[in-house]
C-alpha positions, 0 to 999 in steps of 0.5 A, spaced: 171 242 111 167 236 109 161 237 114 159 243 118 157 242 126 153 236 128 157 233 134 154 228 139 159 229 145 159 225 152 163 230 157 164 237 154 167 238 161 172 234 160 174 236 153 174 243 155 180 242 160 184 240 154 184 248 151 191 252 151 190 259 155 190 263 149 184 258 145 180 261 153 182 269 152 175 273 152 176 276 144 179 269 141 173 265 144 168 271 141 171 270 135 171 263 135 163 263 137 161 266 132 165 262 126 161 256 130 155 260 128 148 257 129 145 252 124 138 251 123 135 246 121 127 243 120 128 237 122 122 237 126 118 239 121 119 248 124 125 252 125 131 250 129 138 250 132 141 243 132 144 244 138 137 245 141 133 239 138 134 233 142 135 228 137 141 226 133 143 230 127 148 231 122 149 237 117 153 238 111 153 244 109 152 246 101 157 250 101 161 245 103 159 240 098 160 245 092 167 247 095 169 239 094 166 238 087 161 232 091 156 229 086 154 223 089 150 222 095 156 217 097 161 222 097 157 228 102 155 223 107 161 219 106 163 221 115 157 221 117 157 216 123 153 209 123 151 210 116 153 205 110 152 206 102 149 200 099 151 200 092 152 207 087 147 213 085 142 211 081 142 203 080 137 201 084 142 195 086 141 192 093 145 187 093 143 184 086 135 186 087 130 191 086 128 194 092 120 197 092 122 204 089 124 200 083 130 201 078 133 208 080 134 214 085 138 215 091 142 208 094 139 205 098 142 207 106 143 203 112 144 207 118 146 204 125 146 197 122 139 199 119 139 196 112 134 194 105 136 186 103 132 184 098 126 185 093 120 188 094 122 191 101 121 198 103 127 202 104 129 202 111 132 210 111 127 215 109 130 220 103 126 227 102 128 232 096 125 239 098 120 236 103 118 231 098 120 223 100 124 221 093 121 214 092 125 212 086 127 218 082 134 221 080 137 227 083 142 230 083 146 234 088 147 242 086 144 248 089 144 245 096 142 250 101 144 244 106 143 236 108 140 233 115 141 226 117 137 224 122 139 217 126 134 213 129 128 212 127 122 218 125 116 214 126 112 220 128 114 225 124 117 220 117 112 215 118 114 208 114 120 206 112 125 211 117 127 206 122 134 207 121 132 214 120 132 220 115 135 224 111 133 231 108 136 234 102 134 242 102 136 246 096 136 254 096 130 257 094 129 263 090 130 270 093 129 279 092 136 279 090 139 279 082 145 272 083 149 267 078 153 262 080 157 258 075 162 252 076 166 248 071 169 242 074 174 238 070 178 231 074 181 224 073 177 219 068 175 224 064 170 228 069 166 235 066 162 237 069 158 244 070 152 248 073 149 254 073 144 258 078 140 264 076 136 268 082 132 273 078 127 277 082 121 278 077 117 283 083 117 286 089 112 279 091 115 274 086 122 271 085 124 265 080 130 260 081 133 256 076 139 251 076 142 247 071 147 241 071 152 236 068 157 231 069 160 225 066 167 221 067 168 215 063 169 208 065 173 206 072 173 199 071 176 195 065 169 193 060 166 200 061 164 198 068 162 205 072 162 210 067 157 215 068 153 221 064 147 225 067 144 232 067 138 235 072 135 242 071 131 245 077 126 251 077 123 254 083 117 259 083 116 264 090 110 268 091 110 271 097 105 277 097 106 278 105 110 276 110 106 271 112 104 268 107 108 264 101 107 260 096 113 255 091 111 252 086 118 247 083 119 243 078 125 238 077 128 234 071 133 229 071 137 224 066 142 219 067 146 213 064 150 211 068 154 204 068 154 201 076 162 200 078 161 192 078 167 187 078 167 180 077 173 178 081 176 171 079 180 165 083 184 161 079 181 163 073 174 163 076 170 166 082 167 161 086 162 163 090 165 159 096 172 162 096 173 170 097 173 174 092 177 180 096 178 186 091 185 188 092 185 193 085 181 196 080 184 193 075 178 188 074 172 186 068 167 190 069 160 187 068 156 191 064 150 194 068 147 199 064 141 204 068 139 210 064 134 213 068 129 219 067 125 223 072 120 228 072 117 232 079 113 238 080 110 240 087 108 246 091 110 248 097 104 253 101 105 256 108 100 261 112 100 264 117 094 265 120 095 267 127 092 262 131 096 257 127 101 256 121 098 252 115 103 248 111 100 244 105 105 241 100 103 236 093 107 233 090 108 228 083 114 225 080 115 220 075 120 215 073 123 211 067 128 206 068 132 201 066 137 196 070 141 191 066 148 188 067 152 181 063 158 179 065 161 172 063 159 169 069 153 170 072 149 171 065 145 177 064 139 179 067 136 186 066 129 189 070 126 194 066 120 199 069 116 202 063 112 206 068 113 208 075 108 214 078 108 216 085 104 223 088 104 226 095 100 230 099 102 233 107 098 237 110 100 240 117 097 245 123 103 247 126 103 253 133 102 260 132 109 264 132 110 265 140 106 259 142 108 256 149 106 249 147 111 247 140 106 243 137 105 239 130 099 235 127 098 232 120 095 227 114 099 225 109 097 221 103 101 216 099 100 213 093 105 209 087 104 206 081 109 202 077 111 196 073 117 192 073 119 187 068 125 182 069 129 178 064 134 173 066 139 168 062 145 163 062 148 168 057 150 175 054 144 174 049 139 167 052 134 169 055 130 164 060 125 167 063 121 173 064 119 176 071 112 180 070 111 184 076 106 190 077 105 195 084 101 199 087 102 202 094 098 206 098 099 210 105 094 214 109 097 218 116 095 222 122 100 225 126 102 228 132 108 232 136 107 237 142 113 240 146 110 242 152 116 247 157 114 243 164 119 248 167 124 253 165 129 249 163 125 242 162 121 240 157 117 234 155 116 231 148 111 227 145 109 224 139 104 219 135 103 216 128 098 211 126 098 209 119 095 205 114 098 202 108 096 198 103 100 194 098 097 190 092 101 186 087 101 182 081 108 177 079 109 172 075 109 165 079 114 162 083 119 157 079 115 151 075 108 155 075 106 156 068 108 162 062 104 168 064 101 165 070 101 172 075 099 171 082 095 177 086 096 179 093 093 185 096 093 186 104 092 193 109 097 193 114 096 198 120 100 200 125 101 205 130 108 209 132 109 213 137 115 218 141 116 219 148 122 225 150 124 229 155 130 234 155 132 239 159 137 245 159 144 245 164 145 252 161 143 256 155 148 251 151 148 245 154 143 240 154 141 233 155 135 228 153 132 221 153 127 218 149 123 212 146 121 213 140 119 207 135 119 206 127 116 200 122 117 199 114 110 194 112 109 187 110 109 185 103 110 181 097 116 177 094 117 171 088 110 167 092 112 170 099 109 174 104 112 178 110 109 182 115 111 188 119 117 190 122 118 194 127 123 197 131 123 200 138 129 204 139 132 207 147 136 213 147 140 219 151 144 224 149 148 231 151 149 237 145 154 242 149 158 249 146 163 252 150 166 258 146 170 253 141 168 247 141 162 244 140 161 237 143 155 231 143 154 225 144 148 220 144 148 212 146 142 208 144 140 201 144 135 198 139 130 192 140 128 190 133 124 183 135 122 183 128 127 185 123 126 180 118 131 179 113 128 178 106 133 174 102 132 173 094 136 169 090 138 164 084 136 157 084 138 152 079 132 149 077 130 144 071 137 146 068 136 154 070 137 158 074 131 162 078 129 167 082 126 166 089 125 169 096 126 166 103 123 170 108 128 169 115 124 172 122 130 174 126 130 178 132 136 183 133 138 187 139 144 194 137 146 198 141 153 203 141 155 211 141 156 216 137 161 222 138 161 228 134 167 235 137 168 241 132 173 246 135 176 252 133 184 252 135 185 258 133 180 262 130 184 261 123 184 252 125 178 248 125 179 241 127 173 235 128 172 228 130 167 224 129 168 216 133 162 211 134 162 205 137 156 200 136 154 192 137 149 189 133 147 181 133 142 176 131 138 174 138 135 169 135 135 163 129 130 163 123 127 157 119 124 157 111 122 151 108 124 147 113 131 149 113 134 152 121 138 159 119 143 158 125 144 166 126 143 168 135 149 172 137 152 172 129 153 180 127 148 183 122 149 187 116 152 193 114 155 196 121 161 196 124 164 195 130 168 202 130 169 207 125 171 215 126 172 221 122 175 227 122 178 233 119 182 238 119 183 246 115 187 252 117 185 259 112 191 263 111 189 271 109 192 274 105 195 281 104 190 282 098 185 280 102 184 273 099 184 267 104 187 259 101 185 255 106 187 247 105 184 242 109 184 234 110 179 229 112 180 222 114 176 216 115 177 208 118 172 203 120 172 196 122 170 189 118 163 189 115 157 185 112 155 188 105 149 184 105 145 179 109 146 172 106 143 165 107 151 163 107 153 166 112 151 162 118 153 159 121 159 160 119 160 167 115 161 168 107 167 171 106 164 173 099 160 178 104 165 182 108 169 187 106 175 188 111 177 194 115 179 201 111 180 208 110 180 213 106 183 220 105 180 227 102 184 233 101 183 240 097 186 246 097 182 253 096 183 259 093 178 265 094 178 272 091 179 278 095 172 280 094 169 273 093 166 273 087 171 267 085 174 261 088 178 255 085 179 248 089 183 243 088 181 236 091 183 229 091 179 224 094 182 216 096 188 218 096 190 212 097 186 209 092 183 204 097 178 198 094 172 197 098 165 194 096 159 197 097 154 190 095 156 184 093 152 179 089 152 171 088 148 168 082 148 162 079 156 161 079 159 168 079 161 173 084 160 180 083 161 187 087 159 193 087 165 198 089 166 206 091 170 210 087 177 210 086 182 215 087 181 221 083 184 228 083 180 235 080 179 242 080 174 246 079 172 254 078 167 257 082 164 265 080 159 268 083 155 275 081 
């Protein structure tokens, strides 16, 4: 299935009442308990089950994202509740802007209505690739041990820019035993792709790993619009001399050309800003966004055990060259180029010794980032307007803190604190009319402080309850000659994580108040004959809340089905002004949620006499209407430009796999349906343009391991 536990339930009680006789028998219980298994997570920065950390989390595991050929972040996360995609791997597209991390990298992701609107804002959910944040490099998606998504803001442990929360991609490290595992996956639009991973152990202490992988399809749109065509490579070192002490040196290069999935939607003949632009098929114009991007990254990772504590050191650098630009017949041409963009991290942490009653964490961590950006813009495929010149650096610096404390056998207290400081310093071209060359400098220290309160206790040895108040903040900045200021987010949440023999049943409600989301909107202006970018910085307060599902359960120890529903509200509660202009937004729904949305899946093995086993599976997902992005244009009254209605998806596959599992095959069709839903939309100048998920595709891969 497409995910493995995670599972937020209210009232495993009441579901478990829903289990035929033959589910209860003792033996099939068993059986089924085991299947469920225990997945360990660090999503609090040390080992853990996810049934037993008090906090939201979701778990995909790698071989699930092998199984069904997923090479997009979009495509793994694609169930889990409350997050939203905005805009394609690798694009650096946030609604038509670039976000702090420049051109490139993961998308940017919204999860619990918690999105990046603008240019030069912080993302507002943190993305790590082997302990390290990726700031704006590429990565692709192979060799997973397992993904973890936390919701909600992770001020504490995250620090800036995870106040929707985290997500964590860990790849398998290298180990004592001699393997290689090869894949080749072919599919519609011409899609190849193939990777390989090596495990050579070089010494009873040394062990090396290294992967490689590809994949290409071409265009899903007309005008070459969604082509892609990237490879990555990764090797990772261990040396561990002693059990207590381990040392993993890893490195990582990646190089993709890709071409956004963007169509210009016409309305008699022509898009009109003001009129829907709903895409109903995919056979639209293509604009031509083009992103080649490259990127290097090296790190360590150093743990020892010291007996009184467990010290953890890991330094990072990664670097990133990218390139973003797009054309079309409408809204002209514009490209953003980033010759250099550099970026080095350094954690250090003192964690509890092994069998501590006091589970405690405490760090520093360090950030600095470098990179320029060069954006050009003109009315036509070739005629260039303007040019915007713009240089970045961003530094952090950061103590933090975390102690569980057991007040009882069975209760236990939580508490965190983070005390950052970030430094943001800028030089850009003028606002519109400011002379040629003219650069404006802008340098600022922003301090804030965050902090958690937890308490949570055990029912029985699997059922648990929690309540906490956390907190979380992305720093003020810079944008096209305006300034804004933290935003920071207080966030309340209960929950309950419960297993009964074959289900597993979690739940958690929360409610946000984020009196100071700003929404930093950018923007096309028609100025002296010319269209122009400019920022308009809107203070609006927001309030959230909702409730999040998650159940997994074994019917047979031969079937497992899931569903995961979430409900969530989430409004503007209060109007926001720039340049003498009133936002009319108190009441009015924010961006990138839904109101409802639910997934689910299904699979049943059948084993063969052989002792081979064919497992199909099915999964599904439906959400409500959505605000792509945030928009002056949708208040009072909303943009239809900017919703994307209500939809659903459906995923199959089909695998086989070998008697003694050495090798498997899948066959797999996704959107089946061959549903069109935007992720971004983009009004500039006259044209309209949106970014769009994939469409239907079919494939089969082949899998060995030796």
């Amino acid at each position: 299935m497409r995910k493995s536990s995670l599972f937020l339930g209210i009232s495993a009680i009441a579901l478990s009442g829903g289990i035929s006789p033959a589910a209860r028998a003792q033996t099939t219980a068993a059986t089924n308990a085991a299947q469920l298994g225990t997945v360990v997570v660090t999503a609090e920065r040390r080992k853990s089950s996810v049934q037993k950390t008090a906090l939201t989390i979701t778990v995909v595991k790698g071989t699930d994202i092998t199984r069904h050929g997923d090479t997009e972040l979009s495509q793994i996360l694609q169930d889990v509740p409350g997050l939203q995609f905005q805009g394609n791997e690798n694009s650096g597209d946030t609604g038509g802007a670039q976000s702090v991390g420049g051109a490139g990298g993961p998308p940017d992701i919204a999860i619990r209505g918690l999105g990046t609107d603008g240019p030069n804002k912080s993302p507002a959910t943190a993305v790590y690739l082997d302990g390290v944040i990726l700031q704006s490099g590429g990565a692709d998606y192979y060799d997973v041990n397992r993904v973890e998504v936390l919701s909600g803001p992770q001020g504490t442990l995250y620090g800036r820019d995870a106040t929707g929360g985290a997500v964590s991609i860990i790849t398998n490290d290298p180990t004592q035993k001699f393997s290689v595992f090869g894949q080749v996956q072919y599919g519609s639009y011409n899609f190849l792709g193939g990777q390989m991973v090596v495990n050579i152990p070089l010494a009873d202490v040394l062990a090396l790993r290294v992967g490689f992988n590809g994949d290409e399809h071409r265009a899903y749109l007309k005008g070459e619009s969604g082509h892609e065509s990237e490879y990555n490579s990764r090797a990772k070192l261990l040396y561990k001399p002693i059990d207590t002490l381990s040392l993993l040196i890893g490195a990582e290069y990646y190089h993709a050309d890709d071409n956004i999935t963007q169509g210009v939607f016409e309305i008699d003949g022509y898009p009109k800003a003001t009129s829907p632009a709903e895409p109903t098929n995919f056979d639209v114009v293509g604009g031509a966004a083009r992103n080649p991007i490259e990127f290097h990254k090296y790190y360590a990772d150093f743990d020892w055990n010291l007996g009184l504590t467990n010290v953890t050191y890991i330094p990072a650098y990664q670097t990133t060259h990218s390139f973003t630009g797009s054309s079309n017949p409408f809204t002209g041409y514009g490209q953003t180029v980033s010759p250099y963009n550099q970026t080095v991290t350094h954690e250090f942490r003192l964690a509890n010794p092994d069998n501590s009653k006091l589970i405690w964490v405490a760090g520093l961590y360090y950030y600095h980032s470098d990179y320029a950006q060069l954006y050009s813009g003109g009315a036509g495929p070739t005629a260039l307007f303007f040019t915007f010149p713009q240089y970045y650096t961003n530094n952090s610096i950061a103590g933090f803190g975390e102690a569980t404390y057991p007040i009882t056998s069975f209760l236990r207290l939580t508490g965190g604190a983070r005390e950052n400081s970030d430094g943001v310093r800028i030089s850009t071209g003028g606002p519109p009319g400011s002379p040629p060359g003219e650069l404006l400098s802008y340098s600022h220290r922003f301090e804030h402080f965050d902090w958690k309160a937890r308490i949570d206790g055990d029912l029985s040895p699997t059922n648990l309850l929690y309540a906490m108040v956390s907190t979380g903040y992305r720093p003020g900045g810079f944008a096209n000659g305006e300034t804004y200021q933290n935003e920071s987010l207080t966030s309340y949440e209960v929950g309950s994580k419960n297993r009964f023999s074959n289900i597993t049943l979690n739940a958690a409600a929360f409610y946000y108040d984020y009196s100071g989301f700003q929404s930093l909107q950018s923007a096309s202006v028609l100025i002296d004959g010319a269209y122009r970018p400019v920022s308009t910085v809107l203070v609006l307060p927001a309030k959230e809340y909702g409730l999040d599902i998650e159940a997994s359960a074994y019917l047979t120890p031969n079937d497992k089905v899931s569903l995961s529903p979430e409900l969530m509200q989430g409004t503007y509660s209060g109007n926001g002004s720039y340049a003498g202009n009133v936002v009319v937004a108190n009441g009015k729904m924010l961006p990138h949620m839904t109101n409802f949305s639910v997934s689910g899946s299904y699979s049943h093995d059948f084993d063969l006499a052989d002792g081979s086993v064919v497992t199909p599976d099915v999964d599904f997902h439906y959400q409500t209407k959505e605000i792509t992005d945030f928009d002056t244009s949708n208040y009072p009254s909303l943009n239809p430009e900017f919703v994307q209605n209500a939809y659903g998806l459906i995923n199959s596959s089909i695998d086989y796999t070998s008697p003694n599992g050495k090798y498997s095959v899948d066959v797999y069709g996704k959107n089946l349906s061959n549903t069109v839903y935007k992720l971004t939309d983009t009004v500039g100048g006259p044209g309209v343009s949106a970014t769009l998920a994939d469409p239907r595709t079919f494939g089969v891969i082949f899998q060995a391991h030796i």
